[in-house]
C-alpha positions in Angstrom: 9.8 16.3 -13.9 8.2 13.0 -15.1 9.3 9.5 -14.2 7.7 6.8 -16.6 5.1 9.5 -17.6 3.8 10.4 -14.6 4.4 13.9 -12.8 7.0 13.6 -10.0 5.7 16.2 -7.3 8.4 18.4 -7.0 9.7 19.4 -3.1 10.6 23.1 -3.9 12.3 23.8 -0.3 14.8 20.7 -1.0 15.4 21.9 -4.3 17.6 24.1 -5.7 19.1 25.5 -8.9 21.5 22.7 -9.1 19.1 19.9 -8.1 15.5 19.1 -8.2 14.3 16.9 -5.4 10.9 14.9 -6.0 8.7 12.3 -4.7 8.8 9.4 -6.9 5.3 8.3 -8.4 3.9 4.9 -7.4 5.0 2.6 -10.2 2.4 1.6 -12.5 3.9 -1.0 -14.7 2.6 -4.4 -14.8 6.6 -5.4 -13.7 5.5 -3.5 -10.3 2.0 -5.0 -9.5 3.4 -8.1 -7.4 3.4 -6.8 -4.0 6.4 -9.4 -3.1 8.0 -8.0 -6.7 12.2 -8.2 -5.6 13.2 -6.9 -9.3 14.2 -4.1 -11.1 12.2 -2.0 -13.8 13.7 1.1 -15.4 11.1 4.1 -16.9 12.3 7.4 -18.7 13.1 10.2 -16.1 11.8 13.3 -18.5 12.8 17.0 -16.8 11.7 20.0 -18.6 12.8 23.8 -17.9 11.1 26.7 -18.9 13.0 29.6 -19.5 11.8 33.2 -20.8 12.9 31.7 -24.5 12.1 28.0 -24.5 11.4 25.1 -22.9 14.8 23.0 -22.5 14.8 19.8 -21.9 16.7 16.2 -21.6 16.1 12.2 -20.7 17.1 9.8 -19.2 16.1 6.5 -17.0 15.0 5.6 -13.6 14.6 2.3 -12.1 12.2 1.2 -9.8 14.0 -1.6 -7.3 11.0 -3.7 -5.7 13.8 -4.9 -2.9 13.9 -0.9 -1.8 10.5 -0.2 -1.9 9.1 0.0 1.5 5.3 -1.7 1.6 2.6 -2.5 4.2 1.6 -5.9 3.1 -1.2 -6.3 5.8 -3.2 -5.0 8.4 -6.2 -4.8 10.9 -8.9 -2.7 9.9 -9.5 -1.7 13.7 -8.6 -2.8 17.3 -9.2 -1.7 20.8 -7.9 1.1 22.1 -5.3 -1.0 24.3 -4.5 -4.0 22.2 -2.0 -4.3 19.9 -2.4 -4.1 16.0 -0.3 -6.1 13.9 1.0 -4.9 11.0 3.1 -6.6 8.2 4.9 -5.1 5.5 8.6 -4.6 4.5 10.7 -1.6 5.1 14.1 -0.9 3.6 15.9 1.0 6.8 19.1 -1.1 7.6 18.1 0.1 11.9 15.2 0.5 13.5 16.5 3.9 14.4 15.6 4.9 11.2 11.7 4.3 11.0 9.4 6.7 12.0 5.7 5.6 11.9 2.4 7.5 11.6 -1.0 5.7 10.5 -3.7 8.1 9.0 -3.8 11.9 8.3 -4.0 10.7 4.9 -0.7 11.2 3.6 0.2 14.3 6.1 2.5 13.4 8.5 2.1 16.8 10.4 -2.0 16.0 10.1 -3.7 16.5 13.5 -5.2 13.4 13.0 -2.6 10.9 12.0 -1.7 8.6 15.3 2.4 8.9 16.0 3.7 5.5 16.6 6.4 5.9 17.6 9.9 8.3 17.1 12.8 6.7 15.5 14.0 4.1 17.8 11.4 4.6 20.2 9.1 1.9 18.5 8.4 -1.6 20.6 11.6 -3.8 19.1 9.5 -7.2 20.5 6.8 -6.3 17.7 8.9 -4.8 14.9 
């Protein structure tokens, strides 16, 4: 699976033979570089099958939507242990009981070393 030419890293224990589930490449488009960018961009969305005859496959599009892409706009490089760190950015959850946060384990959420915020609607609603 490619989206605008880049690999889409496929998540084989959501997929299934009637449905590939992926997670969607960072745009790279020059329409995507403003980090307040509220537009729309479609890429070609590219899926290839290899069977034991061929490879099959088809095309389409895929349109990056800067208003539901969740971004952290800024940050503190470091604080005390006790005080509070600020954090602005955008998120696309309609409820706070949808947001789960983790900063560090870079990338792994299940890391040992990433710092849990906070479970979904457990995060303090006087700073978010």
């Amino acid at each position: 699976v490619f989206i605008g030419g880049e690999p889409c890293s496929v998540i084989h224990y959501y997929s299934s033979d009637g449905k590939i589930v992926c997670l969607t490449p960072k745009c790279t488009t020059s329409f995507c570089q403003d980090t307040n960018w509220q537009g729309s961009h479609a890429v070609s969305l590219d899926v290839y099958v290899q069977t034991v005859e061929s490879i099959l496959g088809t095309s389409t599009t895929f349109t990056y939507s800067g208003q539901f892409t969740p971004a952290v706009l800024r940050m503190s490089s470091y604080t005390w242990g006790t005080a509070t760190s600020y954090v602005a950015g955008k998120i696309t959850a309609a409820y706070l009981d949808d947001v789960t946060i983790y900063i560090g384990g870079g990338g792994n959420m299940g890391s040992s070393n990433a710092a849990f915020i906070g479970e979904a609607g457990d995060i303090n609603n006087e700073l978010w």
